[in-house]
C-alpha positions in Angstrom: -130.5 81.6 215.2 -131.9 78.6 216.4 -129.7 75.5 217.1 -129.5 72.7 219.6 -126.3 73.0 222.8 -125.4 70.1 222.0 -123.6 71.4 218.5 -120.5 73.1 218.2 -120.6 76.5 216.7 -118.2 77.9 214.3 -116.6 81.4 213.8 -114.5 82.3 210.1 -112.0 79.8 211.5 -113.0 78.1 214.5 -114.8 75.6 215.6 -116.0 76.0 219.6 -118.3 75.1 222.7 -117.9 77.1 225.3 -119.7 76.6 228.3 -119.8 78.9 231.7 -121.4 78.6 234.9 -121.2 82.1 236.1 -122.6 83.3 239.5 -123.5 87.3 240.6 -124.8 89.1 242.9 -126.5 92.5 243.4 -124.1 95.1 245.6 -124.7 94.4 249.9 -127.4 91.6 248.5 -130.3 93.6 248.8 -133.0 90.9 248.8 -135.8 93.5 249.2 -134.6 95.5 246.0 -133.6 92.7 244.2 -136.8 90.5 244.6 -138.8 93.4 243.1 -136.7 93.9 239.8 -136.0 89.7 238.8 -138.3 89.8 235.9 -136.7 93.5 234.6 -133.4 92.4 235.6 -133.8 89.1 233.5 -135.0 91.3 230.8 -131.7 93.3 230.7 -129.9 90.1 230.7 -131.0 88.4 227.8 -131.1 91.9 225.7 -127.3 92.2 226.6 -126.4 88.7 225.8 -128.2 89.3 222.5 -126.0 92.1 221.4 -122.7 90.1 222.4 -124.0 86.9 220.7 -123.8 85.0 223.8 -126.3 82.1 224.4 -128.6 81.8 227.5 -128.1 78.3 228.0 -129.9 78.1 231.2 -130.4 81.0 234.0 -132.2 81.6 237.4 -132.5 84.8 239.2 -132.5 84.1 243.2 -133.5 86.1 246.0 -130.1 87.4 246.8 -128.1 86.4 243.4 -127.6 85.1 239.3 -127.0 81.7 238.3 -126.3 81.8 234.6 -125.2 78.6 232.3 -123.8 80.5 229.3 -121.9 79.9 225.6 -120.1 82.8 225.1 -117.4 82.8 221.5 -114.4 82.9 222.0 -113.9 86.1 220.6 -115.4 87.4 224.1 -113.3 87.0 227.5 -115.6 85.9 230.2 -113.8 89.0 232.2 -115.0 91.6 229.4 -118.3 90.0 228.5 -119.0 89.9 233.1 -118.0 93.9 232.6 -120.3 94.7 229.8 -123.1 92.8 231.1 -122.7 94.3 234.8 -121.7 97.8 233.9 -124.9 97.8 230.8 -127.6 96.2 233.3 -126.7 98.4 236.1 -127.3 101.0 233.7 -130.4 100.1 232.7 -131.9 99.5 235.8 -131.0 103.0 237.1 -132.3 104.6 234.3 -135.7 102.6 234.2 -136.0 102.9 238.2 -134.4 106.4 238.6 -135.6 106.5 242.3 -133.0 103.6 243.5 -129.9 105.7 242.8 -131.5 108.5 245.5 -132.4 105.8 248.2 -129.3 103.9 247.6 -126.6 106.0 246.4 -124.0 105.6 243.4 -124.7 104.1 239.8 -123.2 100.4 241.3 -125.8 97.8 241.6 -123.6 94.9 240.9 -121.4 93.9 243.6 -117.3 93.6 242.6 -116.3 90.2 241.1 -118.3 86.9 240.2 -117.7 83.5 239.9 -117.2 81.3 236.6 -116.4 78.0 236.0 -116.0 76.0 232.5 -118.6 73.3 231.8 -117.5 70.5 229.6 -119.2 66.7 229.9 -121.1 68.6 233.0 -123.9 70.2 231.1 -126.2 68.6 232.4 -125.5 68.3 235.8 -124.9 72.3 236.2 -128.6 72.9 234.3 -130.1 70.6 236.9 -128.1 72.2 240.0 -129.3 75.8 238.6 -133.1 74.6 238.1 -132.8 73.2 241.4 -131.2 76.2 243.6 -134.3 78.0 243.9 -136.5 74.7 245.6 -133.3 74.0 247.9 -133.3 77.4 249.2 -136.8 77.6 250.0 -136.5 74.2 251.4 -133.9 75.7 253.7 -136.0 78.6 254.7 -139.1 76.1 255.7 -136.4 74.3 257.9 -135.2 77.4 259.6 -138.2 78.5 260.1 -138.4 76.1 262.3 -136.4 77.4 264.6 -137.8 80.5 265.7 -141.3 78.8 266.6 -141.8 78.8 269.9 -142.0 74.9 271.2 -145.0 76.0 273.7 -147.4 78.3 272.2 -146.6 76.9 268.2 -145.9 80.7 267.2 
């Protein structure tokens, strides 16, 4: 079902828009298992959000964590649509990469909790900050790099 954000969506009897910023990340942020799953992990995402009728507004999947801009109906709480996403994706990715629950234990690869904020007249400014993060944060690892070169040999 195609549409544009900008339009507000209707249930039987109710109009709505609304708008999430929601932020995740994997359990002990485990950059070196994480980095190797984004594009399955991003799969799982949007096959979940298309079973709860949730639109994917705008998402990123960082080193270490989720950035998601989503329009979930109000017929869904954030709290139960977070749960079904975490518990179904976790889920997934055990049983399509059976060797990480061996090397790294129990059937939780979501850490506890997330965040979430509402996004009214903000759209825009939350899409840009989320098609951003990924440039900032290498930006910020070219500068710390920096650090650890030695001044006299340039290694």
């Amino acid at each position: 079902m195609p549409r544009k954000n900008d339009e507000v969506s209707s249930l039987s009897h109710t109009k709505w828009d609304c708008k999430y910023h929601i932020v995740f990340t994997p359990k002990y942020r485990r950059k070196a298992i994480f980095a190797k799953l984004r594009a399955d992990i991003g799969k799982y995402i949007r096959r979940c959000c298309m079973y709860k009728g949730v639109e994917i507004i705008e998402a990123h999947a960082m080193p270490d964590h989720i950035h998601m801009l989503v329009r979930i109906p109000p017929k869904l709480s954030v709290s139960s649509f977070m749960g079904y996403l975490k518990g179904k994706t976790s889920l997934m990715i055990y049983d399509e990469h059976a060797n990480l629950k061996y090397n790294y234990g129990s059937r939780h690869f979501w850490s506890e909790g997330y965040y979430v904020s509402t996004v009214g007249l903000n759209k825009a400014t939350v899409q840009k900050y989320i098609r951003d993060q990924e440039l900032e944060d290498q930006a910020s690892d070219r500068r710390s790099l920096k650090e650890y070169k030695d001044p006299f040999t340039g290694k």
